[in-house]
N, C-alpha and C positions, 0 to 999 in steps of 0.2 A: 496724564501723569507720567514723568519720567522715569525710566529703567532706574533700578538700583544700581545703577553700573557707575564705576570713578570715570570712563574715558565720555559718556554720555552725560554725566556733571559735569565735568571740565568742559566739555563742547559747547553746551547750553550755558554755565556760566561764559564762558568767553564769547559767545556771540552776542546777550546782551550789555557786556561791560561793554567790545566794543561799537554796538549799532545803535545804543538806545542812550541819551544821559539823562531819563526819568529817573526819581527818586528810589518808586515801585521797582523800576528793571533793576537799579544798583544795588538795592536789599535781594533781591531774586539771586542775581548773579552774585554777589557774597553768600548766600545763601547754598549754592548750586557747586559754588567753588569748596567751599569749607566741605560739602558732604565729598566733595572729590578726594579730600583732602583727607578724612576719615575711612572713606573704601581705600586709597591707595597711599597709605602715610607716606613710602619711599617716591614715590614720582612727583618730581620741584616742578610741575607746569602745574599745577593749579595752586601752590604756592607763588612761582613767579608773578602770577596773573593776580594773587591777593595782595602782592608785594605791591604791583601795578595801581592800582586801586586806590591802598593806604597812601604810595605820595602820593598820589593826585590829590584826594582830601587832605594832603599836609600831615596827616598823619602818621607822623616821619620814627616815630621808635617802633610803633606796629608795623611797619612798613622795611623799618631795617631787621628789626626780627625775621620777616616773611623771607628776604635776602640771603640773610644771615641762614637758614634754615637751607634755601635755595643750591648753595654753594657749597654746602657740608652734602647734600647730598648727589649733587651733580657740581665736583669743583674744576669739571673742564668747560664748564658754560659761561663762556666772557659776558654775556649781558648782565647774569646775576653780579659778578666782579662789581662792573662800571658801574649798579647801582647799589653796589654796596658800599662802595668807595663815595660816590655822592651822597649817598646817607649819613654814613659815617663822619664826611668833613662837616654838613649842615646839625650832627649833633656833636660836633666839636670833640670826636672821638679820633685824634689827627693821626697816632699810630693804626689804628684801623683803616681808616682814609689810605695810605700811603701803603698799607700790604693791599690793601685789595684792590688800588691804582698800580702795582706792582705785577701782581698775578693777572689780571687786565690784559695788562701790554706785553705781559709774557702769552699770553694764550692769543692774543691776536696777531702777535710777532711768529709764532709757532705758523697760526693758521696761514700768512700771509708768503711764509715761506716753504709751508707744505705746498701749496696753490701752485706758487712756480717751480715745484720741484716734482710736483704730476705731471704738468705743463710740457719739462725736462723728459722726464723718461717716456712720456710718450712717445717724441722723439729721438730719443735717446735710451731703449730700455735696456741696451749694453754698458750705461750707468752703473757699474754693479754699488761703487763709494754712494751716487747720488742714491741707490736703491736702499742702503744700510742706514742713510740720514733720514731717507722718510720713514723706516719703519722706526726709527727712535724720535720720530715727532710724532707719529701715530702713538706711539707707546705712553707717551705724557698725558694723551688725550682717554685713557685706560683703552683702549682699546686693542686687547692685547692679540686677539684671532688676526687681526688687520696687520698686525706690527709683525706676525708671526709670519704673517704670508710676503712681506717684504724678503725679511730673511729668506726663507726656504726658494724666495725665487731664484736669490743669486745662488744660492748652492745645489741649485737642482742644474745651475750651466755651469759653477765653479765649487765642484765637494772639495776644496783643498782652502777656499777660501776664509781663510782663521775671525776673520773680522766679523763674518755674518754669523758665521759659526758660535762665535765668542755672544755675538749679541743673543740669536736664539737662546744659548743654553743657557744666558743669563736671566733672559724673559721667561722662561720654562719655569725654573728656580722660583722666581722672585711672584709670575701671576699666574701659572697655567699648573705650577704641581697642584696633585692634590693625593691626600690615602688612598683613593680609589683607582687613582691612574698606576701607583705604583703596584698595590695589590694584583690589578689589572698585569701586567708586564710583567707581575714573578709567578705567575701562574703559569704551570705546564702546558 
């Protein structure tokens, strides 16, 4: 009998969708997935992997629902996009099609330019400009600790630097305040 655990559902459904294409494994693994899907409502991997599923059976509006669900709540995940957008066009939902062919190639254009901009400052990590651009494609992707460590690097070799400076206190502001932090800080 399987743990009651969402990460040992998700595991066990995903290794019979993909190892097995018996009838029994496919009810199993829909089965495995959906209770994944119940323990951990907010995690889009065992929705992705029901999304998965539904097209293959053509089962294309259950299938863009699954997407659709996928992307709201992990919307820096380009594969949920690219099958949203394919969903979308095959139920002739063409402004749908065309934002999430949009957000797609933005988030692959991100990745694909973050990639050579690590690349960059490995080489290069006196980059401080190059350094300020990746933490503001880190930032798209919410990842805001990551985005925040960009900044703080150039100004832990440049405190005069307005540009890093400017981006941190805006990323502070906008994802990293919280009541706690501030109560935190006016306390004696």
């Amino acid at each position: 009998k399987l743990p009651n655990n969402a990460s040992a559902q998700f595991l066990f459904g995903l290794s019979l969708h993909r190892s097995d294409a018996s009838r029994e494994a496919h009810m199993e693994a829909v089965h495995a997935l959906q209770k994944a899907v119940t323990l951990a409502p907010r995690d889009f991997k065992p929705r992705y992997e029901l999304g998965l599923m539904d097209e293959e059976a053509r089962n294309y509006p259950d299938a863009y629902q699954e997407f659709t669900d996928v992307t709201r709540l992990n919307p820096t995940f380009a594969e949920g996009w690219f099958h949203l957008g394919r969903l979308a066009r095959r139920l002739s939902k063409i402004k749908e099609a065309e934002a999430a062919e949009a957000h797609f190639a933005s988030i692959r254009a991100d990745n694909v330019e973050l990639a050579a901009l690590v690349k960059h400052l490995l080489e290069h990590p006196e980059d401080f400009a190059g350094r300020i651009r990746a933490g503001a494609i880190v930032e798209r992707t919410h990842k805001w600790q990551a985005a925040a460590a960009q900044y703080e690097a150039v100004l832990q070799v440049r405190p005069d630097n307005q540009a890093a400076r400017n981006a941190l206190n805006s990323l502070v502001r906008r994802h990293l305040w919280s009541p706690a932090m501030e109560q935190a800080e006016s306390q004696p």
